[in-house]
C-alpha positions in Angstrom: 68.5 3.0 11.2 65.4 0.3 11.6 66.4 -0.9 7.9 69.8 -1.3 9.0 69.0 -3.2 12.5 66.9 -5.7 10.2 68.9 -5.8 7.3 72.6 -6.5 9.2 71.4 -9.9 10.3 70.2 -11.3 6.8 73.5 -10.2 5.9 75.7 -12.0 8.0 73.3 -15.5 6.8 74.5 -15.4 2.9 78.6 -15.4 3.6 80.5 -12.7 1.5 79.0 -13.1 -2.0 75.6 -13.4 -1.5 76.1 -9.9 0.8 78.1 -8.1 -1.8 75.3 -8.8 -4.6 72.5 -7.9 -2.0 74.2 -4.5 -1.0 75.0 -4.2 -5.1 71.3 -4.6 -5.3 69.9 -2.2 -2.6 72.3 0.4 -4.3 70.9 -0.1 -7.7 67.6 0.3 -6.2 68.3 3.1 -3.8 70.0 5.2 -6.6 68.5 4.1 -10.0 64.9 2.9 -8.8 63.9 5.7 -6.6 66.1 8.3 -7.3 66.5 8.5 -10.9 63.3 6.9 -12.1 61.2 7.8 -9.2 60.0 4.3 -8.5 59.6 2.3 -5.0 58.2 -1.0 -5.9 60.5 -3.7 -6.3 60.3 -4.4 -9.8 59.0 -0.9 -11.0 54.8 -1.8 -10.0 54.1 1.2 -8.9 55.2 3.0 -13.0 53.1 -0.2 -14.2 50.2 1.5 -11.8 51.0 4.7 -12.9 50.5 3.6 -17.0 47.0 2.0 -15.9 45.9 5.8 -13.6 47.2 7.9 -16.2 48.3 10.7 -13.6 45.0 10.3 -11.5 45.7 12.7 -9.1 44.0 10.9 -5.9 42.5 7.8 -5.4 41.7 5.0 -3.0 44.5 2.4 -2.1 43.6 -0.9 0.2 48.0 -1.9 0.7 47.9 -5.5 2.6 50.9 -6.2 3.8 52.4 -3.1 3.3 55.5 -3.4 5.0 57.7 -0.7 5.1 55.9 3.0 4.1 58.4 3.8 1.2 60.9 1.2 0.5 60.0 -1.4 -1.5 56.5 -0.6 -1.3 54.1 -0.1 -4.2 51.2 3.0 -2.7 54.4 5.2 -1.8 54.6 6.8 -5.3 50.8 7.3 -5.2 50.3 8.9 -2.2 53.2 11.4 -3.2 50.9 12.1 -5.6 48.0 13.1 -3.3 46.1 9.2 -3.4 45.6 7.6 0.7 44.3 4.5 1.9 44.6 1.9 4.0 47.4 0.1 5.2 47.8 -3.0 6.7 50.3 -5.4 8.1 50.4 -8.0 10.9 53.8 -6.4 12.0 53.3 -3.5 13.9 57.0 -2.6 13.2 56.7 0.3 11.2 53.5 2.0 13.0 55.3 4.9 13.8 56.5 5.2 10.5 53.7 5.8 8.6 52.4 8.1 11.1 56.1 10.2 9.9 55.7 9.5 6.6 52.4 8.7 5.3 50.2 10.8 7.9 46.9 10.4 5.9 47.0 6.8 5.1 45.3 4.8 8.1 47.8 2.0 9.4 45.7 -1.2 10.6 48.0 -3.9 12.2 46.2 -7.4 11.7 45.9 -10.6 9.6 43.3 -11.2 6.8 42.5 -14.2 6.2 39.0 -16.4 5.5 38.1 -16.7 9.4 37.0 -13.7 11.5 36.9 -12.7 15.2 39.9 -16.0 14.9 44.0 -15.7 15.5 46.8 -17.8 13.6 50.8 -17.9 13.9 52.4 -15.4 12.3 55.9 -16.4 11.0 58.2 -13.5 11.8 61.9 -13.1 10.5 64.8 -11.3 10.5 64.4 -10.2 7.1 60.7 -8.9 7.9 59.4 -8.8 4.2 59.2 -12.5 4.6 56.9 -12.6 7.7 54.1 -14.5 6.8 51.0 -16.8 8.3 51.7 -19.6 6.0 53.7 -22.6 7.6 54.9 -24.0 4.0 56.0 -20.4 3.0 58.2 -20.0 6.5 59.4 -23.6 5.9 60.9 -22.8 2.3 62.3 -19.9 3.8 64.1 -21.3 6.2 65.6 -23.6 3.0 66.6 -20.6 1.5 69.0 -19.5 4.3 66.6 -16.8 6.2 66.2 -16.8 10.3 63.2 -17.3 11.7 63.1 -14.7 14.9 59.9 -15.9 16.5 56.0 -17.1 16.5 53.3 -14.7 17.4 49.5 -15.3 17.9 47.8 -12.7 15.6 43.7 -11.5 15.3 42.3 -12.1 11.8 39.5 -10.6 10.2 38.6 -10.4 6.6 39.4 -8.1 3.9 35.4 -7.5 4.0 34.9 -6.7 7.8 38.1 -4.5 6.8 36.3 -2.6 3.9 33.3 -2.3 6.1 34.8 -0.6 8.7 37.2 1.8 6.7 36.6 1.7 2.9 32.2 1.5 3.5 31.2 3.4 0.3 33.8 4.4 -1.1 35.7 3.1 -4.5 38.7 1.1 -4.3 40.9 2.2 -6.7 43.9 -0.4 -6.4 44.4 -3.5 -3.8 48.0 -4.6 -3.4 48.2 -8.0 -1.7 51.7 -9.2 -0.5 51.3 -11.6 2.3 52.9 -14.2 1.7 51.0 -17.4 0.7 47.6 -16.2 1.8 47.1 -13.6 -0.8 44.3 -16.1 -2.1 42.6 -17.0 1.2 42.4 -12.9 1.4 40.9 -12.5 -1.8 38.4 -15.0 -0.7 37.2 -13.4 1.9 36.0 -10.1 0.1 32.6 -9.4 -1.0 33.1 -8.7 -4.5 29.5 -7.6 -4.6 29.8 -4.8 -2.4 33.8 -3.9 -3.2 35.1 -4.3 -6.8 39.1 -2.7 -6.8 39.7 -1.6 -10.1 43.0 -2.8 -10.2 44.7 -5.3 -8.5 48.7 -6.0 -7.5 48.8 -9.6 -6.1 51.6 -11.4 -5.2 51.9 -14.8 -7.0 55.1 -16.0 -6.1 56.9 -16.5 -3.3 59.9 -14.1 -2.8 62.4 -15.0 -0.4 64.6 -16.4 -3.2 67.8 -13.8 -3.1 69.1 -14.8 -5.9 65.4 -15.3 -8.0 65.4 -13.2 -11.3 62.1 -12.2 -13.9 60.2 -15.7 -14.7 56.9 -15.9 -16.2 54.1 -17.8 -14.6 51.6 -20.2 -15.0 48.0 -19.8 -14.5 47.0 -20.8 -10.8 44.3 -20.6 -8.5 44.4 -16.8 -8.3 44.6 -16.0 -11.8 41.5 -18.8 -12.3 39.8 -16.9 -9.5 40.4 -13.1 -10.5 39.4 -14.0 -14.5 36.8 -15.1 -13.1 35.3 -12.0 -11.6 36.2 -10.2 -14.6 39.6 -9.2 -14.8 42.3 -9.7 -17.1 46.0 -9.9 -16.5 48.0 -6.7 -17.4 51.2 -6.8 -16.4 53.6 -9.6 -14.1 56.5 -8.9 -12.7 59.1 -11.3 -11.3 56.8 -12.1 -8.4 53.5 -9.8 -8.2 51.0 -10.0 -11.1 48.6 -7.1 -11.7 44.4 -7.5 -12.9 42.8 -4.4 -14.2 38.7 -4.7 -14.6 38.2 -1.6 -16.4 
């Protein structure tokens, strides 16, 4: 029902095709995706992640911007298969949810970004995927036909004050970012000292384009910065690009 409150006025936005080909899509992953390959992620990430784990039967997850607790998301096929973690979105939307469906992960609603102990706008829209702190990302939104509900004042801490208050020592198995243009500004503002994710599912492009297919990608600043501090590029997808370090 909450998909279908958010989803009904994107809808009426794109005029008769567009919706046609976005219901043809949500079918095709409703039906082939999760049912018949068992997959979640938007562009099969999470059987990309399961090639890298080779069945591990638990781990650790860090998912920022998590979104939704099953649909489209990229930890859902891992905690079926007995991983947790933490979970994290500026939207407290989908709270309850997790607490339904994902009852071991820990759902933490607030922004990471560089600054602690600070606040920025948050961007918030009707389709809520796209809600996001950047101001150029919710401007090329808006270009691309998607509503902008309302502006929000949101706390901000860093993905390190995070980690020290719910990873501590523990290994981080995988870190999905999604958040919308500050995925970099959130890597940043990790001590990769003290926390080194073995794997890493980083959104890279921006993804409010309905009708955007498979592209490659160039290198950019976080592919320079992840190389960097030892990774290498295993897999991309049409928008996310995943670093393993093992």
């Amino acid at each position: 029902m909450k998909y279908l409150q958010a989803i009904t006025p994107v809808i009426k936005q794109y005029g008769l095709l567009t919706a046609v080909q976005l219901v043809v899509r949500e079918c095709k992953h409703l039906v082939w995706n999760q049912s018949l390959r068992g997959s979640f992620s938007q562009h099969y990430e999470d059987l990309i992640l399961d090639r890298i784990f080779q069945g591990q039967k638990s781990g650790l997850y860090l998912d920022i911007g998590c979104h939704e607790p099953k649909r489209i998301n990229n930890t859902y096929r891992l905690y079926q298969r007995g991983w947790t973690g933490v979970c994290v979105d500026a939207a407290g939307d989908y709270a309850d949810d997790y607490k339904v469906l994902r009852p071991r992960d820990i759902f933490v609603q607030v922004g990471i970004g560089r600054q602690k102990n600070s606040s920025m706008n948050f961007f918030e829209f009707s389709a809520p995927a796209l809600s996001t702190f950047s101001k150029e990302h919710a401007l090329l939104y808006q270009r691309q036909g998607h509503a902008l509900v309302r502006t929000i004042r949101v706390p901000i801490i860093t993905l390190t004050e995070l980690c020290d208050t719910y990873i501590r020592e523990r290994t981080i198995d995988l870190l999905c970012l999604d958040i919308e243009g500050y995925d970099f500004e959130a890597l940043e503002s990790l001590n990769w000292q003290k926390y080194t994710p073995r794997a890493i599912c980083v959104e890279r492009k921006p993804s409010g384009d309905v009708h955007a297919g498979t592209t490659t990608i160039d290198k950019d600043e976080i592919d320079i910065f992840l190389k960097n501090k030892g990774y290498k590029l295993y897999a991309h997808t049409s928008v996310n690009s995943i670093y393993i370090v093992f």
